[in-house]
C-alpha positions in Angstrom: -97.7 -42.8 -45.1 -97.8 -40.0 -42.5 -94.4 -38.3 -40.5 -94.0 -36.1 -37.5 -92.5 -32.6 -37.8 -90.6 -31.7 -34.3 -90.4 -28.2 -34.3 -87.4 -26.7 -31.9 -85.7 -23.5 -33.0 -87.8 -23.2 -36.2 -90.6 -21.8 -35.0 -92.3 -20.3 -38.1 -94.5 -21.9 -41.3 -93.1 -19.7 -43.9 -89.6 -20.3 -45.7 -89.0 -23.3 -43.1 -87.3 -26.7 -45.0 -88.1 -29.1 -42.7 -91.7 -28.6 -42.9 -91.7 -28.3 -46.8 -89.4 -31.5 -47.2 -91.7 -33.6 -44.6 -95.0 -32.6 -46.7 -93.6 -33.4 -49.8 -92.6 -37.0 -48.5 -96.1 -37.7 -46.2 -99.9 -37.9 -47.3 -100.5 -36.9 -43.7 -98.3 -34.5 -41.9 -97.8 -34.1 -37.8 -96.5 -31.0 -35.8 -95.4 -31.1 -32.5 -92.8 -29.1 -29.8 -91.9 -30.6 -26.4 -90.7 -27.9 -23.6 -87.6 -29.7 -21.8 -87.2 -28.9 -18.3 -83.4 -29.4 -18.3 -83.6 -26.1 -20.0 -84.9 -23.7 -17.1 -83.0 -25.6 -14.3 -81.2 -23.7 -12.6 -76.8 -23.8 -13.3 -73.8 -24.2 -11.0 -74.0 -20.0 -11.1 -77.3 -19.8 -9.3 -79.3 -18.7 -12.3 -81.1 -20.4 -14.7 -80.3 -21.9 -17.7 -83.0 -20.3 -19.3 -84.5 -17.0 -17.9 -88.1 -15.7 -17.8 -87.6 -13.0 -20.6 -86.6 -15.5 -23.5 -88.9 -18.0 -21.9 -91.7 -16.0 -22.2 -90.8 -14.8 -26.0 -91.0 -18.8 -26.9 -94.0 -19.4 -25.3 -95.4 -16.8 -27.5 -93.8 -17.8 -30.3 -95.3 -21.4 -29.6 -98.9 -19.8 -28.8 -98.6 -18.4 -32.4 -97.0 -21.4 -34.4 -99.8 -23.0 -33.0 -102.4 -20.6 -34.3 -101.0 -20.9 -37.7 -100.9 -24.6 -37.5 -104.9 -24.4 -36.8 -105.4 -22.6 -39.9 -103.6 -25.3 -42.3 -106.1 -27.9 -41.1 -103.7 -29.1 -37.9 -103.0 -29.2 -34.5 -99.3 -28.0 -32.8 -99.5 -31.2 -30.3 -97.6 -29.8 -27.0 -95.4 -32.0 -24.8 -93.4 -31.3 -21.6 -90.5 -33.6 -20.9 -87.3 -34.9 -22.1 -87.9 -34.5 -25.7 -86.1 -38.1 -26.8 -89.2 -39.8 -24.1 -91.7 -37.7 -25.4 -91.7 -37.5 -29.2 -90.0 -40.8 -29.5 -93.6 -42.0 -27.9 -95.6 -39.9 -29.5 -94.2 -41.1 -32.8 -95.9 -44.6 -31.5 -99.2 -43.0 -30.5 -99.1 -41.4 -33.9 -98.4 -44.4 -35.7 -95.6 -42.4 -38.0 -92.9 -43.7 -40.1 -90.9 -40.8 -39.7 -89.8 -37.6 -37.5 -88.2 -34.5 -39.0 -86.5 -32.0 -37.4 -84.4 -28.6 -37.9 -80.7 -29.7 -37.5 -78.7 -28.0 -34.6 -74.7 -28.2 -34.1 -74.3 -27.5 -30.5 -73.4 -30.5 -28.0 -76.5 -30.3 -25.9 -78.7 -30.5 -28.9 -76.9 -32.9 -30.7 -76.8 -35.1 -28.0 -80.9 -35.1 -28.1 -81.0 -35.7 -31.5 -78.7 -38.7 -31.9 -80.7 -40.3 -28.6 -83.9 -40.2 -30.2 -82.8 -41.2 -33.9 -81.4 -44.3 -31.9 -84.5 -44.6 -30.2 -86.7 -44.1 -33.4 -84.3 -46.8 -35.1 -85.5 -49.0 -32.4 -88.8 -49.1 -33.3 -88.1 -48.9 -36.8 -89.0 -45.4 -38.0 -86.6 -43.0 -39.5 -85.2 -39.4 -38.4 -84.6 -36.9 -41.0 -82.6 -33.8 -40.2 -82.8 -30.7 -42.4 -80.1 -27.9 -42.5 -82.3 -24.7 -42.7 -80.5 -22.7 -40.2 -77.6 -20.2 -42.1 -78.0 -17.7 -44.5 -75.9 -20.3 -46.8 -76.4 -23.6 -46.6 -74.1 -26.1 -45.5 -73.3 -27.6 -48.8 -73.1 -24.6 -50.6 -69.8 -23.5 -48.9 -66.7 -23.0 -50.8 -65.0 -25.1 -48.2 -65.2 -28.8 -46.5 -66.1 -27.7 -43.0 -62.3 -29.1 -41.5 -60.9 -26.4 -43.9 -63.2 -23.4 -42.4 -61.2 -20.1 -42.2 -60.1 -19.2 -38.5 -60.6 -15.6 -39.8 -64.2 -14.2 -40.2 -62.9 -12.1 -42.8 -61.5 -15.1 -45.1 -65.0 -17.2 -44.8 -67.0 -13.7 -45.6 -64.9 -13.1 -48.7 -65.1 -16.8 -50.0 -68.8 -17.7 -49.3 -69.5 -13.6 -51.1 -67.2 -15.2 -54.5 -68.1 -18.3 -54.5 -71.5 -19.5 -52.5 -75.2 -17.9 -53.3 -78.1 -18.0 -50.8 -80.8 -20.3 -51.9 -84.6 -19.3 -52.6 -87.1 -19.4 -50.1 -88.9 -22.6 -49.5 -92.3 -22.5 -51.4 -95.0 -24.6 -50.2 -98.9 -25.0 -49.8 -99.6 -27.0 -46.9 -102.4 -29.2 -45.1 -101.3 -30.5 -41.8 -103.4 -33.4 -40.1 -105.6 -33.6 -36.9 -105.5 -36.7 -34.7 -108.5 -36.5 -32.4 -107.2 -38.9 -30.2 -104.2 -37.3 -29.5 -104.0 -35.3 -26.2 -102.4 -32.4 -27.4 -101.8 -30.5 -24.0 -101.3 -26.9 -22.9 -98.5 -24.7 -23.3 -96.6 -24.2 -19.8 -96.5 -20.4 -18.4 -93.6 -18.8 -17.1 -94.3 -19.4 -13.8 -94.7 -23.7 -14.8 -91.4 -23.8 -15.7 -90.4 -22.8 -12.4 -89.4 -19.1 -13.4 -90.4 -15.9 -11.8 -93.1 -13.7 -13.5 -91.9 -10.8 -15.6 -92.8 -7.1 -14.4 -92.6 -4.9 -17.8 -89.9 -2.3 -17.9 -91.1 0.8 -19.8 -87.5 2.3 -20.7 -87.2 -0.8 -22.8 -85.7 0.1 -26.3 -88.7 -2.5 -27.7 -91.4 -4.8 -26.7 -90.2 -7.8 -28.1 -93.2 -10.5 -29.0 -92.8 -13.6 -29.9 -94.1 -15.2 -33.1 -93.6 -15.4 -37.0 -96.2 -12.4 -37.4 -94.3 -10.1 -34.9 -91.3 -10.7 -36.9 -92.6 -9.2 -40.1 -94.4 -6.9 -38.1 -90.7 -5.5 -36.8 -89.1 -5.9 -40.4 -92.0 -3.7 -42.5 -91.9 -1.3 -39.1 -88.0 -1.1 -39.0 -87.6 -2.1 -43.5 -90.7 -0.1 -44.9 -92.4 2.2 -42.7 -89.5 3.7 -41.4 -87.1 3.1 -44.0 -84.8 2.8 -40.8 -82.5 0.1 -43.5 -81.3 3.0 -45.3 -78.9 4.3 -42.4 -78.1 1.1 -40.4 -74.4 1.4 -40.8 -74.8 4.5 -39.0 -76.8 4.2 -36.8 -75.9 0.3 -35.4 -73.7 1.7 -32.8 -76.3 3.4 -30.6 -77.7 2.4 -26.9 -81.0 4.8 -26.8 -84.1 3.6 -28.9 -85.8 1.3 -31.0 -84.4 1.7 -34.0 -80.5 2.5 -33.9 -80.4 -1.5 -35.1 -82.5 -3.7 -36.6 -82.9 -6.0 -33.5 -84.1 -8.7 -35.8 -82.3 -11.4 -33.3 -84.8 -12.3 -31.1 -87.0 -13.6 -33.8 -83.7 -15.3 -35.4 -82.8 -16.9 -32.5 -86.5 -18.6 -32.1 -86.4 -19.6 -36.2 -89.4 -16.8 -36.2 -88.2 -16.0 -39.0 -84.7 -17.4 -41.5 -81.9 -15.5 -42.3 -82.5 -15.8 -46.2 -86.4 -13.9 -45.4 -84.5 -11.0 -44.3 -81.7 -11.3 -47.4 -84.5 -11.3 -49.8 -86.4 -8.8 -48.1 -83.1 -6.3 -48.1 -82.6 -7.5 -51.8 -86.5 -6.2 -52.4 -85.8 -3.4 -50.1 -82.4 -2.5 -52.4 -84.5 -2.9 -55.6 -87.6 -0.8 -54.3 -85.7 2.3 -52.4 -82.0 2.1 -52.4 -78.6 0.4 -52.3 -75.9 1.3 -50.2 -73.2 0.5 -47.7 -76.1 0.0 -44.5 -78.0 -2.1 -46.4 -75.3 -4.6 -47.2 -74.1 -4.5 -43.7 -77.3 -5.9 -42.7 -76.0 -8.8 -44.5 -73.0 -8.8 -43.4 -74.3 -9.2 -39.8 -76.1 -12.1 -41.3 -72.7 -13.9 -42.3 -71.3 -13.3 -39.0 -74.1 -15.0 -38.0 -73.4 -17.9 -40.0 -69.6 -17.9 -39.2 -70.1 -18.0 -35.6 -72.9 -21.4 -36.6 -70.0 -22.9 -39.0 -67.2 -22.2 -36.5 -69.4 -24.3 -33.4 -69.9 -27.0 -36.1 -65.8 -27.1 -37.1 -64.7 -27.2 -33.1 -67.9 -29.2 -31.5 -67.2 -28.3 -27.8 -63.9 -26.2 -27.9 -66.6 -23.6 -28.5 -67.4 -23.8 -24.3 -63.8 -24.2 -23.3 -61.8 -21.7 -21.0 -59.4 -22.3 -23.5 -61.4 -21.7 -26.6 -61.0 -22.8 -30.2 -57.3 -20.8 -29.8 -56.5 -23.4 -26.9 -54.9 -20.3 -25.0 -54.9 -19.9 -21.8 -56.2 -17.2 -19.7 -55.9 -16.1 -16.2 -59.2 -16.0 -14.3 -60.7 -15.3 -10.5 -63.5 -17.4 -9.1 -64.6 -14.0 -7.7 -68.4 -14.7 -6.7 -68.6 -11.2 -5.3 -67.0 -9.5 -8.4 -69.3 -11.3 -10.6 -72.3 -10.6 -8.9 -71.6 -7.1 -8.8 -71.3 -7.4 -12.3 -74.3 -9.2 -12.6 -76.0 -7.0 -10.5 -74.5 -3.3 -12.5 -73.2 -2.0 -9.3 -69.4 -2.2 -10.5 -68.9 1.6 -10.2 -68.1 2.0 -13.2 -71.8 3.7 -15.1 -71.2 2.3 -18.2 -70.7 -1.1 -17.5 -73.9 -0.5 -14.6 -76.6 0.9 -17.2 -76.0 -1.8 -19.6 -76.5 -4.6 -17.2 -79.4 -3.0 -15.3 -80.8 -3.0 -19.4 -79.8 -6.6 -19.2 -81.8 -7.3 -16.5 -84.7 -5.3 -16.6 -85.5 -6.1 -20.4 -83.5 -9.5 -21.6 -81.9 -7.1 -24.0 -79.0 -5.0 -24.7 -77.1 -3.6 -27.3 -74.1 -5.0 -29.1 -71.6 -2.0 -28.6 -72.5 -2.4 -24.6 -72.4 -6.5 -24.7 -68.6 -6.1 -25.9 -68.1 -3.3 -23.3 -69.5 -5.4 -20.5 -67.6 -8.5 -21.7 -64.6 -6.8 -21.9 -64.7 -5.4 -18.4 -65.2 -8.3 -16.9 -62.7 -10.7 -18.2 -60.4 -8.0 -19.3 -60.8 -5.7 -16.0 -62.3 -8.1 -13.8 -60.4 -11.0 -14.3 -63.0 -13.1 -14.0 -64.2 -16.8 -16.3 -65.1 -15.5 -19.3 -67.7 -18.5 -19.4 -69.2 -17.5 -16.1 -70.7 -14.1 -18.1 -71.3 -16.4 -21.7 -73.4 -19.3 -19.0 -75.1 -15.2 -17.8 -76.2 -14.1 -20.9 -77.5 -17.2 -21.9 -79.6 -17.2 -19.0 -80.7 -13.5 -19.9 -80.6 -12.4 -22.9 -84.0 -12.8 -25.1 -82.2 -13.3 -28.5 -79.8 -15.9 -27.0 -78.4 -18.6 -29.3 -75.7 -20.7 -28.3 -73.1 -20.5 -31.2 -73.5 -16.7 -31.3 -73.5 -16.0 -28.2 -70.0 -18.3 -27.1 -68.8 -17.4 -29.9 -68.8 -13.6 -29.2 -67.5 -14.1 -25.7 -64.6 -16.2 -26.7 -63.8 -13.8 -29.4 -63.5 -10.8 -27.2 -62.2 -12.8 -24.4 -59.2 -13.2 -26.9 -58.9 -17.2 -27.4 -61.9 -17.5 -30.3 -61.8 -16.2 -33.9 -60.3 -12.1 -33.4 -56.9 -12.2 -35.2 -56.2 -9.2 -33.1 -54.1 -10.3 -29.6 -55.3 -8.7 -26.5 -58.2 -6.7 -27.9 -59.6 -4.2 -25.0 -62.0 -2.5 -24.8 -61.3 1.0 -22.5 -64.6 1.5 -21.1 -64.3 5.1 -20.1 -63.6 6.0 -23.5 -66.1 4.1 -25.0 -68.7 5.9 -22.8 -67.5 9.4 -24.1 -67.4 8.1 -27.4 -71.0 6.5 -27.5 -72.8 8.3 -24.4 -71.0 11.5 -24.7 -73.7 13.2 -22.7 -74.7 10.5 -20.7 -78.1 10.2 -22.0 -77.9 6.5 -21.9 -76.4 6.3 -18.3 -79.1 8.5 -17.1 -81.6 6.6 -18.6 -80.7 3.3 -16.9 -79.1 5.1 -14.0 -80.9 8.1 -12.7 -80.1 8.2 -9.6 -76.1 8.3 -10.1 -74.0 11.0 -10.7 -72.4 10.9 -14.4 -69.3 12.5 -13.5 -68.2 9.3 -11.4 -67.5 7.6 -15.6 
């Protein structure tokens, strides 16, 4: 009996569920990924759907799932396409009786997995989806998913009483070869119609894709510069590469699981010290999850104007607004420097991603889903339940229990930047005063 492991946004060997559950079921074992072109077409916006910088992370991440793949006895077979077409026939070329697969919540995703499992059923063979993505796992939760707290702080208290993150995945794997098989090339940048990236030294980090750039970031940021000890402290900051962890990139991709960096903070806690930053790591991690369960409790609300809160909000079609905005030529310096960031690097803080969301749907006026649809286009950590999730909550109609949250920009900058150090950095060529 042999099965077919479709990797998507799981993109690692190590603590990965899927793969362990479809070797303990198979005496030969598969592994493919299919790059879908309806992902880096372009939107309604102008920009597209996925940009060169996270583009250029997966590839690398692919590039070195594959590698790892080679060294357990198997080849990472490579497909470009609509991903129901192509692993549905490759399935049939393989001859398997089963694909598994990483289970997603969002819409788009969704949709692609129910059209191949109805494909697959078809010709007989079975799809098996595995929930590996949270921190805690779906059935662990203290709650049936229709009774999921509205209020971040509610879930965080009753998954903390009640639920436990599970052990890593062990495993000792051999993965099969088919020699038959063409197992194709991985696309560049520039074959999936994007434009080539030109490196941007005042980066905060050079983000690299892959499961061993991920551990190579954790024992940098965890054990070498023992950086963990001062998070909460630090998590606020715009300059550097280590004011945060800036583990997301690699979450996003499944480089790496949430529950590898719990047990490595647990180790870390065990080994040099427990305190308050350390178990705001974690609590990062549970927003994380929150945001996840919340997309899974409201399906497509979460991409609604009028959010999960069904409120709704005055906003301006304003092309020219937004693409200053876009563009960090708003006048305003703080809101500039952390878009120019945006653009130049695929990355930017969290304190200046609420600051630039605020301004534009609280100062601006404008969609708040016209900056979500940008930042999913730019950001190199983007993942979809995250990243709505976020926007909607500062736009005011997702999960904040606070009405009208703002965020004053100018005082932000004097609180964060009091020196302009950042704006400088991103801006040299304007004058600070004009904050």
């Amino acid at each position: 009996m042999s099965g077919l492991v479709w990797f998507r946004n799981d993109l690692r060997i190590n603590d990965n569920v899927t793969l362990a559950n479809a070797f303990a079921a198979h005496e030969k074992l598969y592994a493919a990924y299919c790059f879908d072109p309806k992902g880096f077409e372009r939107t309604q916006l102008g920009f597209p759907k996925t940009g060169s910088y996270r583009a250029q992370f997966i590839i690398e991440a692919v590039e070195e799932l594959g590698k790892r793949i080679e060294e357990l006895g198997g080849q990472l077979i490579i497909r470009c396409g609509d991903p129901v077409e192509q692993i549905s026939l490759l399935a049939d070329e393989l001859n398997v009786e089963c694909v598994w697969t990483s289970q997603e919540v969002t819409s788009e995703e969704v949709y692609v997995e129910e059209r191949l499992e109805e494909e697959l059923w078809k010709k007989h063979k079975r799809m098996e989806k595995v929930w590996q993505s949270t921190l805690y796992h779906l059935e662990d939760l203290p709650f049936p998913m229709s009774k999921l707290p509205d209020i971040f702080t509610l879930f965080r208290k009753g998954v903390e009483k009640e639920s436990s993150v599970r052990p890593l995945a062990e495993h000792s794997l051999r993965l099969a070869r088919c020699e038959t098989i063409e197992v194709s090339k991985i696309p560049t940048v520039a074959e999936l119609g994007l434009e080539a990236l030109a490196e941007d030294t005042r980066g905060v980090l050079g983000f690299e894709g892959g499961e061993k750039s991920a551990w190579n970031r954790i024992n940098d940021y965890f054990w070498d510069g023992l950086h963990l000890s001062s998070y909460k402290n630090t998590r606020n900051g715009l300059l550097g590469a280590n004011y945060s962890s800036k583990f997301s990139p690699w979450l996003a991709a499944g480089c790496i699981s949430p529950r590898q960096i719990y047990h490595e903070v647990k180790r870390y806690e065990r080994q040099i010290t427990k305190n308050s930053s350390t178990y705001w790591l974690v609590f990062e991690l549970i927003w994380r999850d929150y945001f996840r369960f919340v997309a899974k409790k409201y399906g497509n609300r979460l991409f609604y104007a009028k959010g999960i809160k069904n409120k709704a909000l005055y906003s301006s079609k304003d092309q020219v607004a937004f693409q200053s905005w876009m563009d960090g030529n708003t006048g305003q310096l703080f809101v500039d420097a952390n878009m120019i960031e945006l653009k130049q690097t695929g990355f930017m803080s969290n304190r200046g991603r609420q600051n630039v969301a605020s301004y534009l749907v609280k100062d601006l006026e404008i969609d708040w889903r016209w900056g979500a649809s940008y930042f999913e286009s730019m950001l190199i950590d983007y993942d979809p339940c995250s990243n709505w999730g976020n926007w909607q909550y500062v736009a005011g109609v997702g999960n904040d229990p606070r009405e009208d949250r703002y965020f004053n920009v100018s005082n932000q900058a004097e609180r964060y930047d009091p020196k302009g150090a950042y704006v400088n950095h991103w801006l040299s060529g304007r004058t600070v005063g004009s904050i």
